[in-house]
KEKE-3310 file (N, C-alpha, C; in steps of 0.2 Angstrom, whole numbers, plus 5000, padded with zeros to 4 digits):
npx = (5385:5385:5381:5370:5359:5359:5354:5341:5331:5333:5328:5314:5311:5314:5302:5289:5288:5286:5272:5266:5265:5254:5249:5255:5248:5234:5234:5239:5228:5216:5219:5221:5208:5199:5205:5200:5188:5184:5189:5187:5185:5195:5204:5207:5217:5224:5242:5246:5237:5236:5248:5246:5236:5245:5252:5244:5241:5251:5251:5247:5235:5228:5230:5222:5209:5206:5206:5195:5186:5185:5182:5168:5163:5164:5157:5145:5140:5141:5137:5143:5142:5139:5134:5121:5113:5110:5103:5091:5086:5083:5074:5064:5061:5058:5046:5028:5016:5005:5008:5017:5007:4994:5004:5005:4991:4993:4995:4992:4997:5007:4997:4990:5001:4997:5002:5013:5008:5003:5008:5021:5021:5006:5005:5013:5005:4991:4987:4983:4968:4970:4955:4948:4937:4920:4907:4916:4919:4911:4901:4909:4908:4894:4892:4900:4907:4919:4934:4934:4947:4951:4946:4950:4948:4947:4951:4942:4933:4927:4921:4911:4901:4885:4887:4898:4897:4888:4896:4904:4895:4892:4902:4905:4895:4899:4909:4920:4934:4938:4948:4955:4964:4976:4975:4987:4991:4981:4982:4994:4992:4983:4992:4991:4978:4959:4953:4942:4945:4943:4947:4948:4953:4954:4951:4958:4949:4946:4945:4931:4930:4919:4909:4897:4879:4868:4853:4841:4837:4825:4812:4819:4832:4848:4862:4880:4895:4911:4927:4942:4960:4959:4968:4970:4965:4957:4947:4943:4935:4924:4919:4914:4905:4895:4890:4884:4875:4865:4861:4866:4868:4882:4899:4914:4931:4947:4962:4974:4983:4977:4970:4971:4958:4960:4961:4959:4953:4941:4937:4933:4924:4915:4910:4906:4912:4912:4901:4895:4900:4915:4918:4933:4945:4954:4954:4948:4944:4938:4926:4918:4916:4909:4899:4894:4890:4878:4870:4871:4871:4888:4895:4907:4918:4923:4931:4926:4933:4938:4941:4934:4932:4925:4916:4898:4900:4890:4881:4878:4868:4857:4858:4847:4845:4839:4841:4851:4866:4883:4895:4909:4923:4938:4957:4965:4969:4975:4962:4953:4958:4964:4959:4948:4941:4940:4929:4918:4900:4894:4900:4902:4901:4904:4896:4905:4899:4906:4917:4933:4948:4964:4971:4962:4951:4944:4934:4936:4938:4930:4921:4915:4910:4899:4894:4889:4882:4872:4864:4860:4854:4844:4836:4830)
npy = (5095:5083:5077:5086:5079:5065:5067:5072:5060:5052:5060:5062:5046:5044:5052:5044:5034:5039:5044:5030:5023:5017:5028:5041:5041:5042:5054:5063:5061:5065:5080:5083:5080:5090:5100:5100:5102:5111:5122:5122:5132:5141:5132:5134:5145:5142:5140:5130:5121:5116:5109:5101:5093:5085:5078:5069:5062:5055:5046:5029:5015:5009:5021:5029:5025:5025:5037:5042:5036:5042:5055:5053:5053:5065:5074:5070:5075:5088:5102:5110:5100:5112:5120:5116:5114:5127:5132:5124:5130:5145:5141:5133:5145:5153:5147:5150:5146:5142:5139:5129:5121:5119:5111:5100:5094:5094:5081:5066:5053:5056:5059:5048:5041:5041:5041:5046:5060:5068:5079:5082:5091:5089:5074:5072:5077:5072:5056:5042:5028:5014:5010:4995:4986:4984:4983:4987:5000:5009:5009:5014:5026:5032:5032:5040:5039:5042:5051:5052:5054:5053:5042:5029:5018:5007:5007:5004:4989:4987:4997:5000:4993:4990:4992:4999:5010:5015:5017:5027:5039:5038:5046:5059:5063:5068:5077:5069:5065:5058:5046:5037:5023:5011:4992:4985:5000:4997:4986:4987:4996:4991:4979:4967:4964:4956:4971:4972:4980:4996:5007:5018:5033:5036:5042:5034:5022:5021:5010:5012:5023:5028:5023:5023:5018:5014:5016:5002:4994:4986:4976:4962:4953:4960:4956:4957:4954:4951:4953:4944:4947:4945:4941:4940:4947:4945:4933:4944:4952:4941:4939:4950:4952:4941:4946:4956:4951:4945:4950:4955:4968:4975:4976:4974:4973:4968:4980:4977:4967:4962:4964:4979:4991:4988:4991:4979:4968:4977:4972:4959:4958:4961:4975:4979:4984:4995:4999:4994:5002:4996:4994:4998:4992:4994:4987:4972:4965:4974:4979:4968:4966:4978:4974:4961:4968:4976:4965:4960:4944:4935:4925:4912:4902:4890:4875:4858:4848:4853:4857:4865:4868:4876:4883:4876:4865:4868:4862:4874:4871:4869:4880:4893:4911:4922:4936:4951:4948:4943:4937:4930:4928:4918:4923:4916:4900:4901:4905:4908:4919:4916:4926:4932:4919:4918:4927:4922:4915:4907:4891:4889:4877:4870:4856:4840:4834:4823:4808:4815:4815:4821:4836:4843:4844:4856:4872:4885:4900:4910:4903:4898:4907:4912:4903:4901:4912:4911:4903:4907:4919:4914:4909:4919)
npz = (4811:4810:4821:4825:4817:4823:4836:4834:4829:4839:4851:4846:4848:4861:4865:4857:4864:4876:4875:4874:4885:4897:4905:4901:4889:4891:4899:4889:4881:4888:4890:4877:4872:4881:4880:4865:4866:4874:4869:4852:4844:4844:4836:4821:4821:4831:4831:4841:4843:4831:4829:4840:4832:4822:4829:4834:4825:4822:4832:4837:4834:4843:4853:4846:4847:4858:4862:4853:4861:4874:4869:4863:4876:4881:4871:4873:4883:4881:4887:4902:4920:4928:4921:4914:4925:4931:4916:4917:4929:4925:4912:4922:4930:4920:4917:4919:4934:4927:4914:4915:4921:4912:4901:4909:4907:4894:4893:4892:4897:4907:4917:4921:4932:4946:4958:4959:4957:4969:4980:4990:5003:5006:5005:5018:5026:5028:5029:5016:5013:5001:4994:4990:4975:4971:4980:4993:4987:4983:4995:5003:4998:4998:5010:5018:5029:5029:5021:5004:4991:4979:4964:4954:4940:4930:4914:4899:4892:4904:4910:4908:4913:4923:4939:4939:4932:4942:4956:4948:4945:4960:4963:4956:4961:4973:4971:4971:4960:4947:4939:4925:4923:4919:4921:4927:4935:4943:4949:4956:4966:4974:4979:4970:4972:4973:4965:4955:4946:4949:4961:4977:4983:5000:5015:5029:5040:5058:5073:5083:5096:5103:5119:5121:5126:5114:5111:5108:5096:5096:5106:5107:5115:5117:5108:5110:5099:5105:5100:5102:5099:5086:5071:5058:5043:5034:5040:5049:5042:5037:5048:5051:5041:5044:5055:5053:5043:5051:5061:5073:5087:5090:5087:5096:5098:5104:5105:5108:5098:5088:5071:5060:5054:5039:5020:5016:5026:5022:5009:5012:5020:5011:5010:5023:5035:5029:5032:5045:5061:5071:5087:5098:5111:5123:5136:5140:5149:5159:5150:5150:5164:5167:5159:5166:5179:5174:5171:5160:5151:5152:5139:5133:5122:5118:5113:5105:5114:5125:5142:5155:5174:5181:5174:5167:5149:5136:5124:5108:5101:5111:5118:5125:5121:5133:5137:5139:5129:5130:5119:5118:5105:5105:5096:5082:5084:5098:5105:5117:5130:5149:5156:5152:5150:5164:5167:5160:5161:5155:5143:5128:5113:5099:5090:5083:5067:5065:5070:5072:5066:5071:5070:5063:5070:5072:5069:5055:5064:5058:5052:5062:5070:5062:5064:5077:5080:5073:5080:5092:5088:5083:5093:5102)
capx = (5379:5382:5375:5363:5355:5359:5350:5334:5329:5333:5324:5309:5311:5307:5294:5284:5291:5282:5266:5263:5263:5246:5249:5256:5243:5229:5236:5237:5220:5213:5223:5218:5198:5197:5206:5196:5178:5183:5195:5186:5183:5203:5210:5209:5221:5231:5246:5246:5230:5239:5255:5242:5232:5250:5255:5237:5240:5256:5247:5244:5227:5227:5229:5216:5202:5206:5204:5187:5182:5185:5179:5162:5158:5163:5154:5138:5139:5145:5136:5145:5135:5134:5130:5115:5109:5109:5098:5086:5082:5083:5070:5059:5060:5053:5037:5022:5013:4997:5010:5018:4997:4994:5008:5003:4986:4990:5001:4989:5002:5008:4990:4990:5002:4994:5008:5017:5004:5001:5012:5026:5017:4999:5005:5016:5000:4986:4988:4974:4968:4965:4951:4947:4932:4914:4905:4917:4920:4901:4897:4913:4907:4890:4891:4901:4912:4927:4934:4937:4949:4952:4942:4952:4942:4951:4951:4939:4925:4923:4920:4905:4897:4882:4891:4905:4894:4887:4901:4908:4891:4891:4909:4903:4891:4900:4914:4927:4937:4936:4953:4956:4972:4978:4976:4993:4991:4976:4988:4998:4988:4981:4996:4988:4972:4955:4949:4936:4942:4940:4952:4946:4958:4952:4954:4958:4945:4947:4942:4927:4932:4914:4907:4891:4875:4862:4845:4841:4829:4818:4812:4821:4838:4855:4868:4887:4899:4918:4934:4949:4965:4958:4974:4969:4962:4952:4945:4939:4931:4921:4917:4908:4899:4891:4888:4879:4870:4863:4856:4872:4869:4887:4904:4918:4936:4953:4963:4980:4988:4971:4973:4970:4953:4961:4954:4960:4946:4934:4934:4933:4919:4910:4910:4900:4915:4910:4892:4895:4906:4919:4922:4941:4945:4960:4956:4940:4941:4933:4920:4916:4914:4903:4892:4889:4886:4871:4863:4870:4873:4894:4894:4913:4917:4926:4931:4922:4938:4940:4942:4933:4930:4921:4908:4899:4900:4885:4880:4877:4860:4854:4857:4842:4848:4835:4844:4857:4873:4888:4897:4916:4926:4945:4959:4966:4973:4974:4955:4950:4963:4962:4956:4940:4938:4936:4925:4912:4896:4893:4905:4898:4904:4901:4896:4906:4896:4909:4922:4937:4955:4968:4973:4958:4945:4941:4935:4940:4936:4924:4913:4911:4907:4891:4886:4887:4878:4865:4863:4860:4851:4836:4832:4829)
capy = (5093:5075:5078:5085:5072:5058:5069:5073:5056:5049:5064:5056:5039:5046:5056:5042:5028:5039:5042:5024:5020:5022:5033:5046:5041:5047:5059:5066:5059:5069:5086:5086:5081:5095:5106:5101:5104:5120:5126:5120:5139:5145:5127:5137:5152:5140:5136:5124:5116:5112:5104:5093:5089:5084:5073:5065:5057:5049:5040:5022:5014:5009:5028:5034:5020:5027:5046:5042:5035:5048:5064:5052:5054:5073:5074:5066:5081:5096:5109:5107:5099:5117:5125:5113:5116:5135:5132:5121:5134:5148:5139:5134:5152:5157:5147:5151:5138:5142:5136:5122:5116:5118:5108:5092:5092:5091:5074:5062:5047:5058:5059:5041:5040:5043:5040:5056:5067:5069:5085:5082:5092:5085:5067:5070:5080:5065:5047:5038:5020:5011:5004:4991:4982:4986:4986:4990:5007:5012:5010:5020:5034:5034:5031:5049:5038:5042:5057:5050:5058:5051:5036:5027:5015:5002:5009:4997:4990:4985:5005:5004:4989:4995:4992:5001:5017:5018:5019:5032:5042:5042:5049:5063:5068:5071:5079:5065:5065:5051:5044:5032:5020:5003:4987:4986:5002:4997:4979:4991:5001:4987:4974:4961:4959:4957:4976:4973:4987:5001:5007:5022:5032:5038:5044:5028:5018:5017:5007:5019:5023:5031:5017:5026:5016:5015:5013:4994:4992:4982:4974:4957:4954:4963:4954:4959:4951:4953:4947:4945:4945:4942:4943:4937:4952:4939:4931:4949:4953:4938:4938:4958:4952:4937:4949:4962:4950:4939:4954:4957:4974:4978:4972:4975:4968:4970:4984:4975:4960:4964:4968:4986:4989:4990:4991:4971:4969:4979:4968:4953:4959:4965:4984:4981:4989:5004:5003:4994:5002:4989:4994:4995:4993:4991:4981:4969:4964:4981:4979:4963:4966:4982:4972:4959:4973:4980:4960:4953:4935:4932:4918:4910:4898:4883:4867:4852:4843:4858:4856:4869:4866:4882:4882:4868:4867:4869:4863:4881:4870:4870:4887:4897:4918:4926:4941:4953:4944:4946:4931:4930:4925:4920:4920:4909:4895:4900:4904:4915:4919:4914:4931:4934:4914:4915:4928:4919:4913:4898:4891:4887:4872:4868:4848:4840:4828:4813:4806:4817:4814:4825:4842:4845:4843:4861:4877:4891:4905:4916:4900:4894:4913:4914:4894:4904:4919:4909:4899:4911:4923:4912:4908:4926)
capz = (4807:4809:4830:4824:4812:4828:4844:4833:4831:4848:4855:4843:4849:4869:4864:4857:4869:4883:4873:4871:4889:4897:4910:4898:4883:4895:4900:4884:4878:4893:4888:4869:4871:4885:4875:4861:4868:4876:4862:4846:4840:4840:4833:4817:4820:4835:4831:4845:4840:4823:4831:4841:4826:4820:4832:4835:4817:4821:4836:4836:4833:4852:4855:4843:4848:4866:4861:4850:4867:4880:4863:4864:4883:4882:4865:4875:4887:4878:4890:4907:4922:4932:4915:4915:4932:4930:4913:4921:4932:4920:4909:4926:4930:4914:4913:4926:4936:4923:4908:4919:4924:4904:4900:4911:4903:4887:4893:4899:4900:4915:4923:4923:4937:4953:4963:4956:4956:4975:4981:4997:5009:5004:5009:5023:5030:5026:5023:5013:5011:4995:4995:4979:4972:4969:4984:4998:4985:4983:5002:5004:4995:5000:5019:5021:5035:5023:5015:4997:4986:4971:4959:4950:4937:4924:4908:4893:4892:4910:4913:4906:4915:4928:4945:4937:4933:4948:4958:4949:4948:4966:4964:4952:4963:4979:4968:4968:4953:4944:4936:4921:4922:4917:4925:4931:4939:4948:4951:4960:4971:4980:4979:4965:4976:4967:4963:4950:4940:4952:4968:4979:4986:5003:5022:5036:5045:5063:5079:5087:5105:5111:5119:5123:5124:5108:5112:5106:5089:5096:5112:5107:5120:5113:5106:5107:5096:5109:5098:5107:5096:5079:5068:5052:5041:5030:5045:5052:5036:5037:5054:5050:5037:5047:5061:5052:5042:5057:5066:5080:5090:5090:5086:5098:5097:5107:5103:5107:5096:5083:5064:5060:5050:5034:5015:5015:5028:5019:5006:5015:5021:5004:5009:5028:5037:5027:5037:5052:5066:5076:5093:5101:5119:5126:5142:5137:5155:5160:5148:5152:5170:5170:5157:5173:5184:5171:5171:5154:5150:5147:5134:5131:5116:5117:5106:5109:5121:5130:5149:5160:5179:5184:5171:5160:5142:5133:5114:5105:5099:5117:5124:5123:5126:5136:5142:5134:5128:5124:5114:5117:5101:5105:5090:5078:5088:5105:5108:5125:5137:5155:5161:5149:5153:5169:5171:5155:5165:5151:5139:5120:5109:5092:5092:5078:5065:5063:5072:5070:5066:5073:5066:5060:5076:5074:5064:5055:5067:5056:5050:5070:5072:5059:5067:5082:5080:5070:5083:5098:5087:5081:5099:5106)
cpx = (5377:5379:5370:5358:5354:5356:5342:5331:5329:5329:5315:5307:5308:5303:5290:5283:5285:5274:5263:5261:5257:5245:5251:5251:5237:5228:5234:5229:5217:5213:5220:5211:5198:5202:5201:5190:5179:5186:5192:5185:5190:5206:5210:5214:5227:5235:5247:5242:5234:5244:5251:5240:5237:5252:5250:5237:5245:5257:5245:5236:5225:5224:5223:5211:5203:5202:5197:5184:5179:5181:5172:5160:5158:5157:5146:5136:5142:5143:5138:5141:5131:5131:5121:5109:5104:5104:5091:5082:5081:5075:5064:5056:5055:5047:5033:5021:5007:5000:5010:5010:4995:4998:5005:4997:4985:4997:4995:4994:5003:5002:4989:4995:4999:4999:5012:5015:5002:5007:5015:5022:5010:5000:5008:5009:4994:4988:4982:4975:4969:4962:4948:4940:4927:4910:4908:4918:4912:4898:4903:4913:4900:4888:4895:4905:4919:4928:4938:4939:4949:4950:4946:4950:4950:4947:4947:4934:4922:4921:4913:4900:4891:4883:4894:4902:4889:4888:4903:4902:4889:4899:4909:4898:4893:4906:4919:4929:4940:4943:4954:4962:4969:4978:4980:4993:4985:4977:4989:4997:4984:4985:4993:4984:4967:4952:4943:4935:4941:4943:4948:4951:4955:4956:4952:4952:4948:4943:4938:4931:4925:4910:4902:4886:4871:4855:4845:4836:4824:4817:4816:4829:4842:4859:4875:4892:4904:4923:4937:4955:4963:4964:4974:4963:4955:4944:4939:4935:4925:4918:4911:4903:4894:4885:4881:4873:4862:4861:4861:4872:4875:4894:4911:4926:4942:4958:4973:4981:4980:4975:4967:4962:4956:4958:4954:4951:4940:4933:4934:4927:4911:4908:4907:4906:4913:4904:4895:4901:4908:4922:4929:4941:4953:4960:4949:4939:4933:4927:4916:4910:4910:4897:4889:4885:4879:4867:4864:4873:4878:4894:4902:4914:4922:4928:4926:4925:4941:4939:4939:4929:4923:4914:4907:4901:4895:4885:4876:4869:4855:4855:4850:4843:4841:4835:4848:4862:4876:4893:4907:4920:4933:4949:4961:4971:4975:4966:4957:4956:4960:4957:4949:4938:4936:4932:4917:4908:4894:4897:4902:4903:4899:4901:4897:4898:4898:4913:4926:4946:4960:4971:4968:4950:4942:4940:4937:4936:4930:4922:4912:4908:4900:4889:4884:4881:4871:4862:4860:4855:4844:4833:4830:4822)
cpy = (5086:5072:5080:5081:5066:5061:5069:5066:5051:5052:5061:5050:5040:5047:5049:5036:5030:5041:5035:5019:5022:5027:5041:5046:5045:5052:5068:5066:5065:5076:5089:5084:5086:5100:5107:5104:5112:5125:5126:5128:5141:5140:5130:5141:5149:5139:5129:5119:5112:5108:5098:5089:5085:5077:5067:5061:5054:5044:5034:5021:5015:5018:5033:5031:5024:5036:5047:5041:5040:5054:5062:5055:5060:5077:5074:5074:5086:5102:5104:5105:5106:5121:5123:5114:5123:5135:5132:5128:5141:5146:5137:5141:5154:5155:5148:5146:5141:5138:5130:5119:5114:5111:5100:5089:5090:5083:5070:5054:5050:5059:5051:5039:5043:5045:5047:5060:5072:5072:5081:5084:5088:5076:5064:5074:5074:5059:5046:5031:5021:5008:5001:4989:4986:4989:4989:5000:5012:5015:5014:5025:5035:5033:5038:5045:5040:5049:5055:5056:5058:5045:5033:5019:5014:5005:5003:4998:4991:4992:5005:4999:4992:4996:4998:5009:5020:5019:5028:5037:5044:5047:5056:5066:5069:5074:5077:5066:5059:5050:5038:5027:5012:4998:4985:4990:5000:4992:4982:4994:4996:4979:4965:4958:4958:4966:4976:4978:4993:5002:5015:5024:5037:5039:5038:5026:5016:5014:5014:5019:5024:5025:5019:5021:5019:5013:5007:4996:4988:4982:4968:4958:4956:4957:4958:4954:4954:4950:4949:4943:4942:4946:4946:4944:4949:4937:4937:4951:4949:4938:4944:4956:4947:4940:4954:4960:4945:4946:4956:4965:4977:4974:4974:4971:4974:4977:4982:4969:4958:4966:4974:4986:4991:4990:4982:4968:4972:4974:4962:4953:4963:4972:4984:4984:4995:5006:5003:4995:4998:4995:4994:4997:4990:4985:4978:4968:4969:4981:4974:4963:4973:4978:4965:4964:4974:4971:4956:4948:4935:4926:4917:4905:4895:4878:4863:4849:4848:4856:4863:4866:4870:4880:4876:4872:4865:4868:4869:4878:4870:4875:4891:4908:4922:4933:4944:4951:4946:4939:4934:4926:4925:4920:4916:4906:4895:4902:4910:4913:4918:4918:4932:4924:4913:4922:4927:4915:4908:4897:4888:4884:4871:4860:4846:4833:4819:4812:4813:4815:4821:4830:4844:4844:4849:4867:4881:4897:4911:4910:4897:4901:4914:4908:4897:4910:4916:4907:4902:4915:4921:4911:4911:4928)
cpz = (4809:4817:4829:4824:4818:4834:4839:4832:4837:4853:4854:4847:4857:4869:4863:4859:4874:4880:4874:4876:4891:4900:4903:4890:4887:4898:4896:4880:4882:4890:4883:4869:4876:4881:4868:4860:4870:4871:4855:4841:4837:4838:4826:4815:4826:4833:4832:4844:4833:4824:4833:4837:4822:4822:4835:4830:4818:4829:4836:4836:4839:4855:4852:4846:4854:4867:4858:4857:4871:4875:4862:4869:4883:4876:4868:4879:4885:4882:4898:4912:4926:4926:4917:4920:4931:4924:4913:4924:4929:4918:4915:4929:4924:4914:4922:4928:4931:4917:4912:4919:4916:4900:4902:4907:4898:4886:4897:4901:4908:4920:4924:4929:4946:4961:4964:4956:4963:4977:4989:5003:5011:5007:5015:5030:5031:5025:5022:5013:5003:4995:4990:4981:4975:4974:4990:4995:4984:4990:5007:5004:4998:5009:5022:5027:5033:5021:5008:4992:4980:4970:4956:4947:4930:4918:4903:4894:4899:4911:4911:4908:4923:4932:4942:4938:4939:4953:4953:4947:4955:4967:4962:4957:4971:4978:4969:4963:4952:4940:4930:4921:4920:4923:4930:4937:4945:4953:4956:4965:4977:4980:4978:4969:4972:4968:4958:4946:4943:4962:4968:4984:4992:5009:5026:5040:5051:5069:5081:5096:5110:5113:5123:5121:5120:5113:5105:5100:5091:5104:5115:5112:5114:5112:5104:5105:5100:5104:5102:5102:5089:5072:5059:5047:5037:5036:5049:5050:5035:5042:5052:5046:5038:5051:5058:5048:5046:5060:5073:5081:5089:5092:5089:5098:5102:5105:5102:5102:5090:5077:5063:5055:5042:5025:5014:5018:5026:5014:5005:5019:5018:5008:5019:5034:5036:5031:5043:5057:5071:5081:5097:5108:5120:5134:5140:5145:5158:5156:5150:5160:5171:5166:5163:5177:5181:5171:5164:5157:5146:5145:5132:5123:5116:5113:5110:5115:5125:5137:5151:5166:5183:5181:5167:5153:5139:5123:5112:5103:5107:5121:5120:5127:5127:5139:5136:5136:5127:5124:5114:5111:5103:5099:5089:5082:5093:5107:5111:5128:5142:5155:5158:5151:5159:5172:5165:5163:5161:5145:5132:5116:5102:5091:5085:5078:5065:5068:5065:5069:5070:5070:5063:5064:5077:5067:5062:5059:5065:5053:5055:5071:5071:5061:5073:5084:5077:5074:5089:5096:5086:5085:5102:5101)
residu = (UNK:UNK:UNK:UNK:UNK:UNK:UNK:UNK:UNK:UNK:UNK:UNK:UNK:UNK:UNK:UNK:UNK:UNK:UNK:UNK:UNK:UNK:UNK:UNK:UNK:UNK:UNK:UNK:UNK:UNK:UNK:UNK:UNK:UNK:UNK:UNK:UNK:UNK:UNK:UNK:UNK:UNK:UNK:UNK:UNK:UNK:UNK:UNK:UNK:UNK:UNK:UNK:UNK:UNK:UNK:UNK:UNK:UNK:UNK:UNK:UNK:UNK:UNK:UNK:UNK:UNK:UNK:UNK:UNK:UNK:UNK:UNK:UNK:UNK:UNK:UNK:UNK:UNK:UNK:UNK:UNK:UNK:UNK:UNK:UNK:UNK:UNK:UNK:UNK:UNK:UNK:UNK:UNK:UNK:UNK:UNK:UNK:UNK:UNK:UNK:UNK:UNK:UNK:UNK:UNK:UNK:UNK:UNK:UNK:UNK:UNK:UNK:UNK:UNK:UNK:UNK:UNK:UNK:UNK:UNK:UNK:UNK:UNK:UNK:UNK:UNK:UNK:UNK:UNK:UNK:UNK:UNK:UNK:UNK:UNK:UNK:UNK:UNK:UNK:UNK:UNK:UNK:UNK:UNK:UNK:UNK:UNK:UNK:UNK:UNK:UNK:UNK:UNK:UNK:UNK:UNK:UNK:UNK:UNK:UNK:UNK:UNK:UNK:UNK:UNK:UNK:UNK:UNK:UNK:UNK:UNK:UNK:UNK:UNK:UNK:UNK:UNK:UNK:UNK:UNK:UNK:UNK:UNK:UNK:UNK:UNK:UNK:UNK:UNK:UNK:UNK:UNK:UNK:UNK:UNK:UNK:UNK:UNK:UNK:UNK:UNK:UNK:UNK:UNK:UNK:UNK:UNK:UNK:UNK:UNK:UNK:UNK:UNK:UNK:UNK:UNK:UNK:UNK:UNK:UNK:UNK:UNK:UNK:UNK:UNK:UNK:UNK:UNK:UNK:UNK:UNK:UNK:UNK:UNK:UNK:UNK:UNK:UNK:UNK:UNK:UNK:UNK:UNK:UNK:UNK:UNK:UNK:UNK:UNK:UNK:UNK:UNK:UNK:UNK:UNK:UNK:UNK:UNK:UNK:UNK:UNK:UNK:UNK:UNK:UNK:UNK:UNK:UNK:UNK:UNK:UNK:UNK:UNK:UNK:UNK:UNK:UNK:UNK:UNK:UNK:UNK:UNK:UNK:UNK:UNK:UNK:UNK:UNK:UNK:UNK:UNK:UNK:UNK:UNK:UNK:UNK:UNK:UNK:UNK:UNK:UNK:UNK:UNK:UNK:UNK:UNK:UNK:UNK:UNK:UNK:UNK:UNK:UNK:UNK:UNK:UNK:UNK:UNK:UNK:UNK:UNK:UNK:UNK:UNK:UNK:UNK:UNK:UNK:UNK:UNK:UNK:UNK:UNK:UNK:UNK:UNK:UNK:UNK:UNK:UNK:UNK:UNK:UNK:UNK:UNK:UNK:UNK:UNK:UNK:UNK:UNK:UNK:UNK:UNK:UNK:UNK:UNK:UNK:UNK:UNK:UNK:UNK:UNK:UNK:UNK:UNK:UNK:UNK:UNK:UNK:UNK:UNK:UNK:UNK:UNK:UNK:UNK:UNK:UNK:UNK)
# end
């Protein structure tokens, strides 16, 4: 009897010795909340549920703070995750796409994103521009150069200023769908440029390739606008909308080391990409040299301290174009290459007003462009 009495509590004493380390606490923690969750119906009629329940009270604090923790995170997810899955689709199963389309409708928070709305296929099949602000989105829509998808129009008052609805009545009447969102969103869509309240989402603009002759609008000589390497999307924008407003035949540019026409340039150049088409070429030489053959006059562009030995240089106020032209612009900071340099037949400078200091003897490439074109175009 008196062995008895002395093994029962030393057997005690290991038992809650190896509880109390942690490998064997978590253990057990692990054991009785999985048993718990999946078991909670027979700890009623179990035995063994009640011995647990037994020996779970003569656990320390540490041990129960431990068990409250682990019986939350199972507690958080009570249906397991392949239960979940298989529900999911259960319940997807059950609704038609006429509920599912119902559904969306009557959520317009979810119609406000744009982004999320456009299907996998649909966008790996199509890309679109965005094209922002007032006029590049108008002359967008009503020039038919585009295939416009979707309107999207800043929510308030500005919706209701005249510009604003006559953009989106031309959008209404070529069956755009017209979209209402937040500022932010429209932030977003054109990466924090100015939109004016109104982004369009449409099909790409690109360089034209046919380079068929137009019969001329008048009798007065042609003018062609050539860039070479024009980088700067700002720059490009400004340059189109000189050209177009100055009266230039046609506006051709390089196709290598060039920026793309994108909606940047459109509205840099207040919408007149959407009218007037920019020619791409990949070798200018080739162009250049069949327009000698046909009789025009190639015209180069120069600084003022530029050095050419072949040809002179001429102040842009003393050429007079008598012939059809064509006007070579180089880009920012290197100008004209050799090759189109050396086959220009007059070089054109711009003659400063003051003495100049250094780093700053020259212009920005699209305001020497319109003194240029002004300059050549009044005299013809």
């Amino acid at each position: 009897m008196m062995m008895r009495i002395f093994i029962r509590p030393l057997v005690r004493h290991v038992w809650t010795t190896r509880l109390r380390s942690p490998t064997s606490c978590s253990q057990f923690a692990l054991y009785h909340v999985t048993r718990a969750s999946l078991c909670s119906e027979d700890r009623s009629i179990n035995p063994v549920g009640r011995r647990q329940h037994r020996h779970r009270a003569a656990v320390s604090d540490v041990q129960k703070g431990y068990d409250r923790s682990v019986q939350n995170k199972v507690s958080k997810n009570e249906m397991p995750v392949w239960q979940k899955k298989n529900h999911r689709k259960v319940e997807d199963h059950r609704l038609s796409s006429e509920v599912r389309k119902l559904c969306l409708d009557d959520f317009p928070a979810a119609r406000e994103r744009p982004g999320r709305q456009r299907s996998a296929p649909e966008s790996k099949a199509e890309t679109y521009d965005v094209v922002f602000g007032i006029a590049p989105c108008l002359l967008a829509l009503t020039q038919d150069r585009r295939k416009a998808r979707k309107l999207f129009v800043k929510d308030g008052e500005a919706s209701h200023r005249a510009s604003m609805l006559k953009v989106c009545e031309e959008a209404r009447l070529r069956g755009v769908q017209i979209q209402r969102v937040g500022k932010k969103d429209l932030d977003k869509m054109c990466s924090g440029r100015v939109h004016q309240g109104v982004c369009l989402q449409a099909s790409p603009l690109h360089y034209l390739t046919d380079a068929r002759e137009t019969a001329p609008r008048s009798d007065l000589p042609r003018l062609w606008l050539v860039l070479e390497n024009i980088q700067d999307p700002m720059n490009l924008g400004a340059i189109l909308r000189s050209a177009y407003f100055l009266g230039v035949d046609r506006v051709a540019s390089s196709l290598r080391h060039s920026c793309p026409l994108s909606p940047v340039v459109s509205k840099a150049s207040s919408g007149v990409m959407e009218v007037m088409g920019v020619y791409g070429y990949q070798n200018l030489e080739d162009l250049l040299e069949l327009k000698l053959a046909q009789g025009w006059h190639v015209v180069g562009t120069v600084g003022a301290e530029a050095e050419a030995a072949h040809v002179p240089v001429t102040k842009c106020s003393d050429f007079q174009m008598t012939k059809p032209t064509v006007l070579l612009i180089g880009g920012e900071g290197g100008g004209l290459s050799r090759e189109l340099l050396s086959l220009c037949q007059t070089l054109l400078t711009i003659p400063a007003g003051r003495e100049l200091i250094p780093s700053i003897e020259s212009l920005n490439v699209s305001v020497a462009t319109g003194i240029l074109l002004h300059s050549l175009l009044s005299t013809r």
